[in-house]
C-alpha positions in Angstrom: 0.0 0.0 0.0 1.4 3.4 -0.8 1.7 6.7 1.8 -1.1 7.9 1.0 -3.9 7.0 3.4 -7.3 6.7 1.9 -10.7 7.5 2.6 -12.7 4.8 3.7 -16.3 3.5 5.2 -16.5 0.2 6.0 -20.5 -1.9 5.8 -21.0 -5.0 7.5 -23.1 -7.8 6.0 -23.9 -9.1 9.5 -25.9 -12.2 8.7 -22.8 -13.2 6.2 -20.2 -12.4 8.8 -22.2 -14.4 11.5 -22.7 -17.4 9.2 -18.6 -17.1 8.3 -17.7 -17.0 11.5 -20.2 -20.3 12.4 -17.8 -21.6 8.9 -14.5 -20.7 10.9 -15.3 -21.6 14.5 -14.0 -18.3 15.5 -15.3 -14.8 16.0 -14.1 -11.1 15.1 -13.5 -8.5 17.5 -14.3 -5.8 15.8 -12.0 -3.2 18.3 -9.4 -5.3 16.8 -11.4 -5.1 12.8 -10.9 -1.2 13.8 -7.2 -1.4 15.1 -6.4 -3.5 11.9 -8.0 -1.3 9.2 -6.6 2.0 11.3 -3.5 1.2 9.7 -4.6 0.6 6.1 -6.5 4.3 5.7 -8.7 6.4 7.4 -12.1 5.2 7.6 -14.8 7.5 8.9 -17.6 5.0 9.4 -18.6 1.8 10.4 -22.1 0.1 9.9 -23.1 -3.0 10.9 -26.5 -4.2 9.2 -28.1 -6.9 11.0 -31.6 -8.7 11.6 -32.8 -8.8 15.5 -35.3 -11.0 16.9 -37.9 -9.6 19.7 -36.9 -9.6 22.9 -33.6 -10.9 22.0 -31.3 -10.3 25.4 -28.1 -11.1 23.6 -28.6 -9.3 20.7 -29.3 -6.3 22.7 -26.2 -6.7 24.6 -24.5 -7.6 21.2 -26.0 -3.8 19.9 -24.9 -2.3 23.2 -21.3 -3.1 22.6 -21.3 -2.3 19.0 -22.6 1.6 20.0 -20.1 1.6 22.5 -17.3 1.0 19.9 -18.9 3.7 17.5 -20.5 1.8 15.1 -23.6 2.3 13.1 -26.3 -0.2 13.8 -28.8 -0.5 10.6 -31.2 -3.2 11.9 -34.8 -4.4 11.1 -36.7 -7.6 12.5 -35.9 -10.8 11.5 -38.7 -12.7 8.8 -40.3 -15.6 10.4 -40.8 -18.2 7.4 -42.6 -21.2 7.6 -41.1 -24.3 6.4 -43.1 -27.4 4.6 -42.3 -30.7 5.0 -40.5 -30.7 1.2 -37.9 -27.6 2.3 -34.4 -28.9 2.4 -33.8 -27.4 6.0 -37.1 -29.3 7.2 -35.6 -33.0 5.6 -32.1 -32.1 7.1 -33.0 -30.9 10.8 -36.7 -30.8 10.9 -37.1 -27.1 11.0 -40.3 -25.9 10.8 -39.4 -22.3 10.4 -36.2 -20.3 9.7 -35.8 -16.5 10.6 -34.6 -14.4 7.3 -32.9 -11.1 7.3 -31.8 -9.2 3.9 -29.7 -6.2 4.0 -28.3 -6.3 0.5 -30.3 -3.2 -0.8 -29.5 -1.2 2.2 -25.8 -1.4 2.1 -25.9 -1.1 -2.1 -28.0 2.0 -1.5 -25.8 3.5 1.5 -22.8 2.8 -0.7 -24.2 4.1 -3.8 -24.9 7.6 -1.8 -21.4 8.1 0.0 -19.8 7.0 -2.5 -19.2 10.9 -3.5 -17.3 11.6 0.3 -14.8 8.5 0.3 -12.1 7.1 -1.8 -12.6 3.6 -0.7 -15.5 0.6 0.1 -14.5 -1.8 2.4 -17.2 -4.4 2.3 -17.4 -7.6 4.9 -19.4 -10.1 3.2 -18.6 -12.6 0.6 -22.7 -12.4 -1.2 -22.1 -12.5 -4.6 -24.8 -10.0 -4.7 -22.4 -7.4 -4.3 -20.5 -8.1 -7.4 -22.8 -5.5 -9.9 -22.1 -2.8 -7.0 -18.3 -3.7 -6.9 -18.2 -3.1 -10.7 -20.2 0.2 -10.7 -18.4 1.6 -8.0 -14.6 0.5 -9.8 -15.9 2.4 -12.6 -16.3 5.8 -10.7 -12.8 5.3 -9.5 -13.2 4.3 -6.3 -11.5 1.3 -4.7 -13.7 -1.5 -3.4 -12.4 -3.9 -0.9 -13.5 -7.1 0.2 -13.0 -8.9 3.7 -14.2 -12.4 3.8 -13.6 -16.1 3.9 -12.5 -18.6 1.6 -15.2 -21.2 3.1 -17.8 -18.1 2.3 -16.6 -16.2 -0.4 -18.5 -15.9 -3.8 -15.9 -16.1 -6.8 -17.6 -13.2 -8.9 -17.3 -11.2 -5.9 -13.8 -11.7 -5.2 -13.1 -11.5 -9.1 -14.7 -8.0 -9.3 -13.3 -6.7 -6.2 -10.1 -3.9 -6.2 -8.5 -6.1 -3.5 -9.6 -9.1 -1.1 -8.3 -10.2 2.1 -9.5 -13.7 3.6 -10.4 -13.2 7.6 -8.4 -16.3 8.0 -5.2 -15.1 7.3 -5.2 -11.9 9.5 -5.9 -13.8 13.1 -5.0 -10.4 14.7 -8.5 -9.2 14.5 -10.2 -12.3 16.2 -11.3 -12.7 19.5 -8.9 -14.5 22.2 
């Protein structure tokens, strides 16, 4: 990386990251996500996008610690959907609902608008949703970054991406 730090905002696909980290067996601290990316530019934002369930006790504490590290909470409630006896999830563990959660429009749209005040998109998820963003963005000149997983990364993501960095490899920003 050259001297020059860059602009940054970083948005956090929170149902991805929480399904990665289920993938690695280990979980981010994101004081230590902030110490890490300090280092790389300035970023001037985080926000964390999740789903929360009703009366969740440690979600709320989850929330609690997130404000307390300066971090943007986006959430909505989580989708309850019914399952039938045919759904995969059903035939594998008998589920007979599964709670849903969808930020992908959110984070393009809150992209798409600061993209103007930053020189850089640091983006943790590996949805290969985000790959028509990625592009568009690269082609205002902007620099988009990806942090994810191998186990969770799309491959048209991490093709259209300016850079990638797998979690894995950078055990400095995990808990413990």
């Amino acid at each position: 990386m050259d001297n020059q730090k860059l602009k940054a905002k970083v948005y956090i696909d929170g149902a991805n990251v929480f399904y990665t980290q289920k993938k690695l067996g280990r979980s981010l601290d994101w004081q230590k996500v902030k110490d890490y990316l300090s280092q790389r530019g300035d970023v001037i934002e985080y926000r964390y996008y999740m789903g929360i369930k009703k009366s969740d006790e440690a979600i709320k504490k989850y929330l609690g610690y997130l404000d307390k590290i300066n971090f943007v909470v986006v959430t909505k409630p989580l989708k309850i959907i019914q399952v039938d006896n045919q759904h995969p999830l059903y035939q594998l563990r008998n589920y007979k609902q599964i709670y849903k959660c969808n930020f992908d429009v959110e984070i393009a749209t809150d992209i798409s608008f600061d993209r103007t005040t930053i020189d850089e998109v640091i983006l943790f998820s590996g949805d290969s949703d985000f790959k028509y963003l990625s592009e568009k963005i690269k082609n205002t000149g902007k620099k988009f970054t990806i942090f994810a997983s191998r186990k969770t990364i799309a491959w048209e993501l991490r093709l259209s991406a300016s850079e990638h960095f797998f979690i894995e490899d950078i055990p400095e920003i995990f808990r413990g």
